[in-house]
C-alpha positions in Angstrom: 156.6 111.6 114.3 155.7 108.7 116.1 157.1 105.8 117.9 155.8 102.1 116.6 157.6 99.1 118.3 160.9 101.8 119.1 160.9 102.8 114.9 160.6 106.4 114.4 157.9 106.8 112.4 156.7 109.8 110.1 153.6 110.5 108.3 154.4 111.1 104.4 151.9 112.1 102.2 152.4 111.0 98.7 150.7 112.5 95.9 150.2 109.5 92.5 148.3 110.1 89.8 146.5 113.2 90.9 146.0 111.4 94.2 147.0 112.5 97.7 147.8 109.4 100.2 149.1 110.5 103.6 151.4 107.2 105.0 152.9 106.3 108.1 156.4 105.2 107.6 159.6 104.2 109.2 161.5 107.6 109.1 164.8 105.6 107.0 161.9 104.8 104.3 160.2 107.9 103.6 162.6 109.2 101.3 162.5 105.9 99.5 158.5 106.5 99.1 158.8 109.7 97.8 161.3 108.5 95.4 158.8 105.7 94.3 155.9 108.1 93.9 158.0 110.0 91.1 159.1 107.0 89.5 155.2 105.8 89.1 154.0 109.5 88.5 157.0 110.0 85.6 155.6 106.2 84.2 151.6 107.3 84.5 152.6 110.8 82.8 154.4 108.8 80.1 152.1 106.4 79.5 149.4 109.0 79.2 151.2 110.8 76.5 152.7 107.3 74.2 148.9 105.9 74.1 146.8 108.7 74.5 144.8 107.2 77.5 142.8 109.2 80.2 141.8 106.6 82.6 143.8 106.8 85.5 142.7 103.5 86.5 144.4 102.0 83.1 147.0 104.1 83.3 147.6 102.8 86.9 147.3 99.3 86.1 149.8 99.9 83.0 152.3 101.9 84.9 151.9 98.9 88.2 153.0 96.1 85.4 155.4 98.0 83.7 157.2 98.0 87.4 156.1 95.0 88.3 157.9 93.3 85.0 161.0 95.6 85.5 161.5 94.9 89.0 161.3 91.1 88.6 164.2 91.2 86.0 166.1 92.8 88.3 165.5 90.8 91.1 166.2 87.5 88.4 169.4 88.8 87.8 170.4 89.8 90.9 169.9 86.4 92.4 171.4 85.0 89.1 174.3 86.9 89.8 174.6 85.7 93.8 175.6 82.4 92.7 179.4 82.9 93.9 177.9 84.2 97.0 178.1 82.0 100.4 174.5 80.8 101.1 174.3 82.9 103.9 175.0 86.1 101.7 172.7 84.5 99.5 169.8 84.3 101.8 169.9 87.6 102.6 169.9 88.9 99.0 167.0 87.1 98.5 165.3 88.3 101.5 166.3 91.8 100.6 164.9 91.0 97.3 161.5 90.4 98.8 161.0 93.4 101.0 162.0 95.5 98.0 159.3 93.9 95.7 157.2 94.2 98.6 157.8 98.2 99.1 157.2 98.2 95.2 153.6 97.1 96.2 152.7 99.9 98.3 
């Protein structure tokens, strides 16, 4: 563990697609990264199976828009759904919105 700007951080490894990828992240997120390396590796597994594709760079790319798309709808109608929300709650949401989309990235 170390100590970045007073955040504890941890170094995660994450294994995607075959791949290990060792991480350093906040300690209250690392959970949250292995939980989002299952989600993709369940996708890339599925994928691989439904069209019969070896590439793990297509099945990658496939598996990164079908969460991509998904997590954009979400997003959509969560903001949609905000509208009876004071602008300041509203704000946030949408800023909470954007650091999720932007963990989804990683």
């Amino acid at each position: 563990m170390h100590r970045n700007l007073g955040i504890l951080m941890e170094t995660v490894r994450l294994n995607i697609a075959g791949r290990e990828y060792p991480l350093r992240a906040p300690g209250t997120q690392v959970e949250n990264l292995k939980r989002a390396a299952g989600i993709i590796n369940a996708k890339f597994s599925e994928f691989k199976v439904q069209f019969n594709v070896e590439d793990p760079v297509d099945l990658l790319a496939m598996t990164a828009l079908h969460l991509a798309t998904e997590g954009q709808s979400t997003v959509q109608e969560t903001v949609a759904g905000s509208e009876s929300l004071s602008t300041a709650n509203r704000e946030r949401m949408v800023e909470i919105s954007k650091h999720l989309e932007r963990l989804l990235e990683v």
